[in-house]
ZATI-938622 format. One record per residue (C-alpha): residue number from 0; residue in one letter; z, y, x. Coordinates in steps of 0.05 Angstrom, whole numbers. Each point is the difference from the previous one (the first is absolute). Layout:
ZATI-938622
<rec NUM,"A",<Z,Y,X>>
...
END
This chain:
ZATI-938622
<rec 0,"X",<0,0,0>>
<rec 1,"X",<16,47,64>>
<rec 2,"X",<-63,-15,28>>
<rec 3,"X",<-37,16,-59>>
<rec 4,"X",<28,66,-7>>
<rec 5,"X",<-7,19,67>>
<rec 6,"X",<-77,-27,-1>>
<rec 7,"X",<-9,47,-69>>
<rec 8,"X",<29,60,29>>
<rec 9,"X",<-44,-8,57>>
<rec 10,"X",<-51,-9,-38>>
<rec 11,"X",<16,75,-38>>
<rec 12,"X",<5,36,66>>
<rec 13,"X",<-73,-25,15>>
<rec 14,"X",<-25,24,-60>>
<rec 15,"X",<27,63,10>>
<rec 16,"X",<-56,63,28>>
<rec 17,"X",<19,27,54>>
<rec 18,"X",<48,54,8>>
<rec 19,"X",<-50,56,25>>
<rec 20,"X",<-41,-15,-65>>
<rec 21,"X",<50,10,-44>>
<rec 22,"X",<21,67,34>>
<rec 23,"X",<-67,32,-3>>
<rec 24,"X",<-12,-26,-66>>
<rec 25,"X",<68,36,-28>>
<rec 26,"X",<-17,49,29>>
<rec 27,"X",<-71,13,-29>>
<rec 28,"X",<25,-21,-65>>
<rec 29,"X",<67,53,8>>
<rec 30,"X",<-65,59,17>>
<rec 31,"X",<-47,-31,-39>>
<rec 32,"X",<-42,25,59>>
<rec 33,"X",<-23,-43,52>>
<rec 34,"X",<-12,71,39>>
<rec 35,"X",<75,14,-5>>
<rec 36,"X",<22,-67,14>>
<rec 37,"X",<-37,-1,57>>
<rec 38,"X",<28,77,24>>
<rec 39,"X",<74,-23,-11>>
<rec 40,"X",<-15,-70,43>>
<rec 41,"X",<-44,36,57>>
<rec 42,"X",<-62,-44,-9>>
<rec 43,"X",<-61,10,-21>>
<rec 44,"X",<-32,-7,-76>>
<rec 45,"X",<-46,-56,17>>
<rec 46,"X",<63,-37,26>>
<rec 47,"X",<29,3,-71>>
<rec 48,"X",<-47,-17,-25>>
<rec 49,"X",<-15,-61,38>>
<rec 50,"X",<77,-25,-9>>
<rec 51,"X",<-1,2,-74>>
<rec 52,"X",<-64,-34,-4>>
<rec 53,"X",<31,-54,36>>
<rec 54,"X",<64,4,-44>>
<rec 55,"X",<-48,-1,-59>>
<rec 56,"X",<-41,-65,31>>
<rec 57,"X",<75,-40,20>>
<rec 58,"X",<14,12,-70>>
<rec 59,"X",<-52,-15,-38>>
<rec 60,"X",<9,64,-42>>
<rec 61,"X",<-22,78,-6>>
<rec 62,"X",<49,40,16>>
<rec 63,"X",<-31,67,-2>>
<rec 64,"X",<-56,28,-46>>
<rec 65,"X",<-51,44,39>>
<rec 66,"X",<-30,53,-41>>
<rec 67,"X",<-35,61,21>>
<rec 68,"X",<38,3,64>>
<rec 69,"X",<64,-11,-28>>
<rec 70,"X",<45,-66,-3>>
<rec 71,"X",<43,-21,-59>>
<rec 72,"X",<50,-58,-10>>
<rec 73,"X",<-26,-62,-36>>
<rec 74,"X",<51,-37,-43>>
<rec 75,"X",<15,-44,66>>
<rec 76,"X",<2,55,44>>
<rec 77,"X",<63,37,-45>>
<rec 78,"X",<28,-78,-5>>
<rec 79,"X",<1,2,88>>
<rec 80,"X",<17,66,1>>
<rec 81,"X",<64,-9,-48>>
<rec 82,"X",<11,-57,51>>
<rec 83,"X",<-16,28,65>>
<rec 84,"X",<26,75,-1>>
<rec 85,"X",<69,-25,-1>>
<rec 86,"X",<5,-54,35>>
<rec 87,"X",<-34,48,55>>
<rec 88,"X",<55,47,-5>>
<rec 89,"X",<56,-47,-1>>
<rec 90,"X",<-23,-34,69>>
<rec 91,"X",<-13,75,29>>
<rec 92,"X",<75,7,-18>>
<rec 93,"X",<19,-58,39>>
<rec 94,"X",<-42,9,48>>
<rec 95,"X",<38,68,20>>
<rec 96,"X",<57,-14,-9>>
<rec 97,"X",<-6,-55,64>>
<rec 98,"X",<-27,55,31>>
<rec 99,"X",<52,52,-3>>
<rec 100,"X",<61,-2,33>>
<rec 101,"X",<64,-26,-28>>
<rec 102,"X",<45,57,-7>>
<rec 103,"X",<63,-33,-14>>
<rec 104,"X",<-9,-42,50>>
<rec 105,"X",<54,10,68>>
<rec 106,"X",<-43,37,56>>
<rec 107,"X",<8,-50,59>>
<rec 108,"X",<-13,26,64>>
<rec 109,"X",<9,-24,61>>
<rec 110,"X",<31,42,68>>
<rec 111,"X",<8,-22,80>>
<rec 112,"X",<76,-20,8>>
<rec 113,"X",<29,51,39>>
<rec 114,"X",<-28,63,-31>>
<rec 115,"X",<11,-39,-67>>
<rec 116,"X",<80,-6,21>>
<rec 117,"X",<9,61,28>>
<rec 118,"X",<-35,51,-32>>
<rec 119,"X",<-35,-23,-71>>
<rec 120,"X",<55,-34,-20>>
<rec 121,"X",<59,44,1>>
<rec 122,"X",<-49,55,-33>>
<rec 123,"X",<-27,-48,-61>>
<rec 124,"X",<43,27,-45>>
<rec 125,"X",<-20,74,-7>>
<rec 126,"X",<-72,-41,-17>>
<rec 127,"X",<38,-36,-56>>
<rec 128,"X",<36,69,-20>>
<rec 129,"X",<-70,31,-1>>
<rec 130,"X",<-37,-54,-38>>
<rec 131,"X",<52,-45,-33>>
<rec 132,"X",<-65,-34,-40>>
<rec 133,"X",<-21,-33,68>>
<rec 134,"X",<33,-65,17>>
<rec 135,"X",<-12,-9,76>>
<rec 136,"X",<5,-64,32>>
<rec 137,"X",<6,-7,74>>
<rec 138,"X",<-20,-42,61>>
<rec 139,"X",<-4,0,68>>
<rec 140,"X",<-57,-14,39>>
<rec 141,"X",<-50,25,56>>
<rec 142,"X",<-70,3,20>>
<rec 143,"X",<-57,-6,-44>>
<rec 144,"X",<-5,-23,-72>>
<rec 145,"X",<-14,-52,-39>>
<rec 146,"X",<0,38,-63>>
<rec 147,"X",<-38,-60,-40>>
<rec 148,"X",<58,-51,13>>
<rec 149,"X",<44,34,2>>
<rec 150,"X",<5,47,-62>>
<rec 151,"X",<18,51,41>>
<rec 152,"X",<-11,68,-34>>
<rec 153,"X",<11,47,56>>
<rec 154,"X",<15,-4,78>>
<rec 155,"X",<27,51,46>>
<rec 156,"X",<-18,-12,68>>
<rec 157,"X",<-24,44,67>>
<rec 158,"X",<-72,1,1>>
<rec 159,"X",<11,-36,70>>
<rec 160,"X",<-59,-60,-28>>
<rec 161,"X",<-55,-6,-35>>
<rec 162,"X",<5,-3,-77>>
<rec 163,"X",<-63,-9,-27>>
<rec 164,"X",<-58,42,-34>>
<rec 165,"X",<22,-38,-68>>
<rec 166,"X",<71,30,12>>
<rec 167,"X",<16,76,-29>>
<rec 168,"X",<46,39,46>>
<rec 169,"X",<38,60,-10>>
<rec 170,"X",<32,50,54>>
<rec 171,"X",<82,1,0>>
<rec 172,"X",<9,30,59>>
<rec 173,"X",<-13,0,76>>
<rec 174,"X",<53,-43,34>>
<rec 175,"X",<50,42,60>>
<rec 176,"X",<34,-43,51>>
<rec 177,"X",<49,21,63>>
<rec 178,"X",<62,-27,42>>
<rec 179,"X",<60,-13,-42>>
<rec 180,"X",<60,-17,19>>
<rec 181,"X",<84,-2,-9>>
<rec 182,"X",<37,67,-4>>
<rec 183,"X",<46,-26,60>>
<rec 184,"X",<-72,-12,41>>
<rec 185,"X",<-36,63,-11>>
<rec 186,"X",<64,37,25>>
<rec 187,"X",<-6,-36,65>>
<rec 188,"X",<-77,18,6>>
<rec 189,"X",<18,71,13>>
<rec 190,"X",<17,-27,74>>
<rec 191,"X",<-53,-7,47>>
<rec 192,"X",<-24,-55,12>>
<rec 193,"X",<30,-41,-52>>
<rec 194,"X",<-32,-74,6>>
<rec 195,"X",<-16,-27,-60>>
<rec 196,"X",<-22,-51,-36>>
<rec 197,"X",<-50,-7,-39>>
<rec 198,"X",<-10,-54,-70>>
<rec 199,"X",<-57,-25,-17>>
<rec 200,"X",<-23,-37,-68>>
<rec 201,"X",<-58,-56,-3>>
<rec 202,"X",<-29,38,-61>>
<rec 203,"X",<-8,58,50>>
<rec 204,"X",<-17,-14,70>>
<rec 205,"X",<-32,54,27>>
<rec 206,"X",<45,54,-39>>
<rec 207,"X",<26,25,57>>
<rec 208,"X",<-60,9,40>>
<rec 209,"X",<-23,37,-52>>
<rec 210,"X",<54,31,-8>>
<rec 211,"X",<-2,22,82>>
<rec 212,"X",<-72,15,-7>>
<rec 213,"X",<-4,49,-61>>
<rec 214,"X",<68,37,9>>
<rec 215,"X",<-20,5,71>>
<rec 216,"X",<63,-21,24>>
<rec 217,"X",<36,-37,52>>
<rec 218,"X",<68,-31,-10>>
<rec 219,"X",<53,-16,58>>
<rec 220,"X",<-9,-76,18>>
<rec 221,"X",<38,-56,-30>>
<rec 222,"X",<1,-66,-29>>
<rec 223,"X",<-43,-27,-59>>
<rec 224,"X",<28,-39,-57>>
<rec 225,"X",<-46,-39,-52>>
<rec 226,"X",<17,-22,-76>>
<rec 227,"X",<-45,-36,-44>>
<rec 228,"X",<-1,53,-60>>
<rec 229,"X",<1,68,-2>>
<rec 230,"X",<66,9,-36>>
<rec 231,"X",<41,-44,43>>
<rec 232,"X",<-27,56,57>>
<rec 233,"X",<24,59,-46>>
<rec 234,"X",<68,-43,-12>>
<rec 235,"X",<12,-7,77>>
<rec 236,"X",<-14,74,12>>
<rec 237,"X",<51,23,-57>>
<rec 238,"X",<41,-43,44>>
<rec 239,"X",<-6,35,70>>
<rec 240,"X",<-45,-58,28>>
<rec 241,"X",<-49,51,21>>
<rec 242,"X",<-67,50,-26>>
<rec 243,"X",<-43,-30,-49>>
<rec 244,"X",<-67,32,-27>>
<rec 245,"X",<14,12,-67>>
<rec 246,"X",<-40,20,-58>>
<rec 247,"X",<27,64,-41>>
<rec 248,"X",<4,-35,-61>>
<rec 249,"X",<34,-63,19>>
<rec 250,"X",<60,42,35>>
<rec 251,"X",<-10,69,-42>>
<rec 252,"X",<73,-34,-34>>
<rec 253,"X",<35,-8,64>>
<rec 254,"X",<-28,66,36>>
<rec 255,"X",<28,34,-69>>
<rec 256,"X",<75,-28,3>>
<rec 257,"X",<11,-6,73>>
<rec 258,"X",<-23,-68,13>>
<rec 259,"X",<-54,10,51>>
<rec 260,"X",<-21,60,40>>
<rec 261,"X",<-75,12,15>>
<rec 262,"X",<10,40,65>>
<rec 263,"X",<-74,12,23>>
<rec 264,"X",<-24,10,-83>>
<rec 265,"X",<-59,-21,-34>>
<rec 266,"X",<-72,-7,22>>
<rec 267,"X",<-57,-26,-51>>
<rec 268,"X",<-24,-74,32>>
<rec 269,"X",<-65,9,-42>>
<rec 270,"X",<7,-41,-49>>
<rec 271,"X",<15,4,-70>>
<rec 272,"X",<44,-34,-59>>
<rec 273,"X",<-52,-26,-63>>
<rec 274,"X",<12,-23,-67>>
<rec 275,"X",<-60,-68,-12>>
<rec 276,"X",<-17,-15,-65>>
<rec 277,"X",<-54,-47,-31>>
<rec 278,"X",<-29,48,-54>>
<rec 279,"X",<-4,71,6>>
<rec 280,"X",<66,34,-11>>
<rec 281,"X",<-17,57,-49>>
<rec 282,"X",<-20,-61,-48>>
<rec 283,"X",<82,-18,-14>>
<rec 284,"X",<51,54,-13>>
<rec 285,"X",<54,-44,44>>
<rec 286,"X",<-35,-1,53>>
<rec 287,"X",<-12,71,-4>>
<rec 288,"X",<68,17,-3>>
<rec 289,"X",<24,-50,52>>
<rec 290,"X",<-57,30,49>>
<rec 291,"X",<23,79,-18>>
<rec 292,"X",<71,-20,4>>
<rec 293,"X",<-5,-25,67>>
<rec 294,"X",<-35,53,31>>
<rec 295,"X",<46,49,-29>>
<rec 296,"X",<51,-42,36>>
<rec 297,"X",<-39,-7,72>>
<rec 298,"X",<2,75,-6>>
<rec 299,"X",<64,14,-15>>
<rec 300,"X",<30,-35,60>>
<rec 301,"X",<-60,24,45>>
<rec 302,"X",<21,67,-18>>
<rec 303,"X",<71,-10,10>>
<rec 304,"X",<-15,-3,71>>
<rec 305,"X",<-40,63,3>>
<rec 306,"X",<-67,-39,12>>
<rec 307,"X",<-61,44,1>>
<rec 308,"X",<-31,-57,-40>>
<rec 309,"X",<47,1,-63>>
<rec 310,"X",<-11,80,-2>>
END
């Protein structure tokens, strides 16, 4: 019994025209005009003509009557049309609302760990304050995206590696890094000569060349010290273990209660914090307020340490 109704309904879907018949011939019959239907669906007449002929010959029936240049319904062609205009409409419905964004839905975006722990998060609640609609649900991760798989919604990264042309980027903010170190340390440094040591992260491995290069500066000779992730290398600085190159934003907390000390300030490394989404941004009011949000908040801390490029 199964079988047979699987084999009928089968059966009915290959009986059906196909679906670019049907929507030329609704709308010719919605004009009657086969000159506007073919203006609204960006062919030409002859086009329209030639898929309702076709309609007409799979069905075995007149649809339209042509008289004097003008087309009119036959009693089969108001039957499909009663049929077809809705049925039209109802799977155009559908059809957008897959395509639009859901949102209720929580805005999940994805961060790299340290900046994630020590800047994003302690600041996520003015975002809820300012938008209490948006539900945001947080991960960490680096690198690039996977946004397919991983129903990711948005990722805030460095534009340190290629995204892809099928990824849309917007600007946050260009990212500042310098020495940083303990209170207790940087009161030593104004001795000359200091040695001192310097941390270094995995993530980051040529930060302090960089660092040396750009600022054009040369620091008193000392040890080096290495740590896996970046925020175990801010941890042992806090902790008088030596200078680490940090980025504003991942110390802009500790430089603001005392924590660290950034004795040689802030130099831009040229490059720049990103917000990666896989459809435009301007297409889904959360993300447009995450993305404004977060830029407000780049530039608030950027401009809490007089940086010419929060001004």
């Amino acid at each position: 019994m199964l079988n047979q109704l699987r084999e009928e309904k089968s059966q009915i879907m290959t009986r059906l025209p196909p679906l670019n018949s049907l929507r030329v011939f609704e709308a010719a019959a919605r004009h009657a005009s086969f000159v506007k239907a073919a203006a609204e669906l960006y062919v030409t007449h002859g086009a329209i003509s030639r898929q309702i002929a076709q309609l007409e010959e799979q069905l075995g029936v007149a649809l339209f009557e042509r008289r004097n240049r003008a087309v009119f319904l036959t009693r089969e062609g108001l039957q499909l049309q009663e049929a077809c205009a809705p049925a039209l409409a109802r799977l155009s419905e559908a059809i957008e609302r897959l395509r639009r964004p859901d949102f209720d839905a929580p805005l999940v975006v994805s961060c790299e760990p340290t900046i994630a722990m020590r800047w994003l998060i302690p600041r996520l609640g003015r975002f809820q304050q300012r938008h209490p609609e948006v539900q945001v649900h947080l991960f960490t991760a680096g690198g690039a995206v996977d946004f397919a798989s991983s129903r990711v919604d948005l990722a805030l990264r460095r534009n340190d590696f290629p995204h892809g042309d099928a990824v849309h980027l917007a600007p946050l903010g260009q990212e500042w890094v310098g020495p940083v170190c303990s209170a207790e340390l940087a009161a030593r440094l104004a001795g000359e000569s200091t040695p001192l040591t310097r941390l270094h992260t995995q993530s980051r491995p040529q930060a302090w060349a960089h660092w040396q290069e750009q600022a054009s500066q040369a620091l008193p000779a000392g040890g080096d010290q290495r740590y896996e992730h970046f925020y175990l290398c801010l941890q042992a600085a806090g902790a008088g273990q030596g200078l680490a190159i940090g980025s504003l934003y991942m110390v802009a907390d500790e430089l603001a209660d005392g924590r660290l000390v950034a004795p040689y300030g802030f130099i831009a490394d040229g490059s720049a914090y990103v917000l990666l989404s896989p459809v435009p941004i301007d297409t889904d009011p959360r993300r447009e307020a995450f993305r404004d949000w977060l830029v407000d908040e780049m530039s608030a801390t950027a401009c809490a340490h007089r940086l010419a490029d929060a001004e």
